[in-house]
N, C-alpha and C positions, 0 to 999 in steps of 0.2 A: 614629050611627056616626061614626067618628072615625076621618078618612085624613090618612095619614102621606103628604108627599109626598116622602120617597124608600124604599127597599125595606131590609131585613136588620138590620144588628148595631143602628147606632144606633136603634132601634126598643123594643128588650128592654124595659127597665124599663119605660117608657111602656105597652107592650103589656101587662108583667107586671103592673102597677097595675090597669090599667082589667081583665086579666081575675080579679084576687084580685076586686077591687071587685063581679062581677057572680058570682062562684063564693060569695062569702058568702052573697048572695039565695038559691040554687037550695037544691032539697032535699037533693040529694048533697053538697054540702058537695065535690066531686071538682075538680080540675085537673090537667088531662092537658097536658103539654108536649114538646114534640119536643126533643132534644137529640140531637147526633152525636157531643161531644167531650168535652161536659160544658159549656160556656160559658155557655149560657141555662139548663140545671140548677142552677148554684153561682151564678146572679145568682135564680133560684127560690127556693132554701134561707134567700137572703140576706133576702128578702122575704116570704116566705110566715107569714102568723100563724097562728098556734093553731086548731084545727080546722075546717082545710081539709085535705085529704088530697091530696099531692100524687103524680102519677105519672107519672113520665118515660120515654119511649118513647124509644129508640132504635134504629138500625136495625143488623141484624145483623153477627154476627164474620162475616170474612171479606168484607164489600159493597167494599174497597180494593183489599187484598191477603189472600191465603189465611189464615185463622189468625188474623187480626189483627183485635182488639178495640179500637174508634180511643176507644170511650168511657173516661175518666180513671177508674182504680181509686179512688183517692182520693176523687174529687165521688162514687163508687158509693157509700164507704163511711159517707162522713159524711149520704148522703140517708136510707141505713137505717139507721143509727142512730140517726137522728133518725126512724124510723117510715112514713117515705114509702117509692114504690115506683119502682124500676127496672126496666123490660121490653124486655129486648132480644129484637127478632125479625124476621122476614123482612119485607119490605113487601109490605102488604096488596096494592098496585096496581099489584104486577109481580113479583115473587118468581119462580118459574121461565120464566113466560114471557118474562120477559130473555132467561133462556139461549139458549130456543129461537132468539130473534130473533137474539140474536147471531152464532148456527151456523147457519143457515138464512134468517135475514133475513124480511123483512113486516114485519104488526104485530100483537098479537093485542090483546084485546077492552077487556082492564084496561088497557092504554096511552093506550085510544082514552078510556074513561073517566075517566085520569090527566092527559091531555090537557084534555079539555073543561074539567076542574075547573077546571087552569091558567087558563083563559079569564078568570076569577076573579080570582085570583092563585094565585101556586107556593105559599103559606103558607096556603093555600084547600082545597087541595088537602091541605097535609100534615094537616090538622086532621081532615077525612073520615078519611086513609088511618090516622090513630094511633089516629081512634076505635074504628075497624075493627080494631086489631091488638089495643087495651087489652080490646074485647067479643071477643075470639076467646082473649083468656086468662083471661075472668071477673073483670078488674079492672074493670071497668064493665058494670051493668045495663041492658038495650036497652029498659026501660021507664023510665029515668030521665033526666032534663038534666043535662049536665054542660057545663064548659068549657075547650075545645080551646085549646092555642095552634101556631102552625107559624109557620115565617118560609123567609125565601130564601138560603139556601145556608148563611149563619154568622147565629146571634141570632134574634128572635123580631118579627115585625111583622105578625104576623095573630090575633085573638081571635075566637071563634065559640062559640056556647051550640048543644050538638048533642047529638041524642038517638039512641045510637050501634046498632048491629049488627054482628052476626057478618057475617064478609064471604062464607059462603055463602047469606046475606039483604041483600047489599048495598043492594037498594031499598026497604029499609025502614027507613034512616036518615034521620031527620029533620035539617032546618038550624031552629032556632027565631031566631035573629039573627047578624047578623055585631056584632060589637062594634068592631071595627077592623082598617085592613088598609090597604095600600102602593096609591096611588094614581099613574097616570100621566096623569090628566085632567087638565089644566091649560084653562081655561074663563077664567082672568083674575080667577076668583074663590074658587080653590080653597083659597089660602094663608089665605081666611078659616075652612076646616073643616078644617083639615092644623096638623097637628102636627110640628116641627121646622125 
């Protein structure tokens, strides 16, 4: 595994690399990446070779402001016509129970699960929740490996081989490896397994 010692954009390629590199191995031939804007999509397109199928997850119109689709028309168009897939939809690991929280307050179950992930990292976290969203639209089989990427806030700095589910079967997602991901351990010896 291969930790980056700091978090988000400057990450992408790095992360993109190393997860083409382990997405060639698997059977699915799949790469799922999280994108909000299109940034880590259109650094995807730039990089991705020939049969790997790539599928971009983004999180739904309106998660900003009402109405409003923050993902680039344009990275949309050139991803499908180049044959990959764009999926924009609610997040798997809070979608209405936001609302509720927000009108009401507490916390409810998926937070707590959105939570622990983090513990991990936040690009830990998105890799579960995209696999979750890609198997709840039939872009991903729940019997096969594929490889996730997610990152923290803008860019990409987490890679994960994950063997995905519908999120009414969420415990029955498998993690097979982490491939890489943003480290805060500083040990005096970390800059020897960190990249950047």
């Amino acid at each position: 595994m291969i930790l980056f010692k700091t978090a988000g954009e400057p990450n992408t390629e790095s992360t993109l690399k190393i997860a083409i590199e382990e997405a060639l191995r698997t059977n699915s031939k799949k790469l799922l990446i999280s994108s909000s804007r299109g940034y880590s999509a259109e650094k995807a397109l730039a990089m991705i070779p020939e049969g790997i199928k790539l599928i971009v997850v983004t999180h739904h119109v309106g998660f900003k402001e009402p109405d409003q689709d923050e993902f680039s028309a344009e990275v949309k168009k050139r991803l499908i016509e180049a044959g990959h897939v764009v999926h924009t939809a609610t997040h798997a690991l809070s979608s209405v129970e936001r609302a509720f929280r927000r009108k009401y307050g507490g916390i409810h179950a998926a937070e707590i699960v959105s939570d622990a992930l983090r513990l991990i990292s936040q690009g830990f976290k998105v890799c579960v929740e995209i696999s979750l969203m890609a198997a709840d639209a039939g872009l991903v089989k729940c019997d096969e490996w594929v490889v996730a990427c997610g990152g923290s806030s803008r860019g990409l700095d987490t890679a994960v081989v994950i063997k995905p589910a519908n999120s009414s079967r969420l415990f029955e997602l498998k993690i097979g490896k982490i491939l890489c991901m943003p480290s805060e351990y500083d040990d005096g010896h970390t800059k020897d397994r960190a990249v950047n």
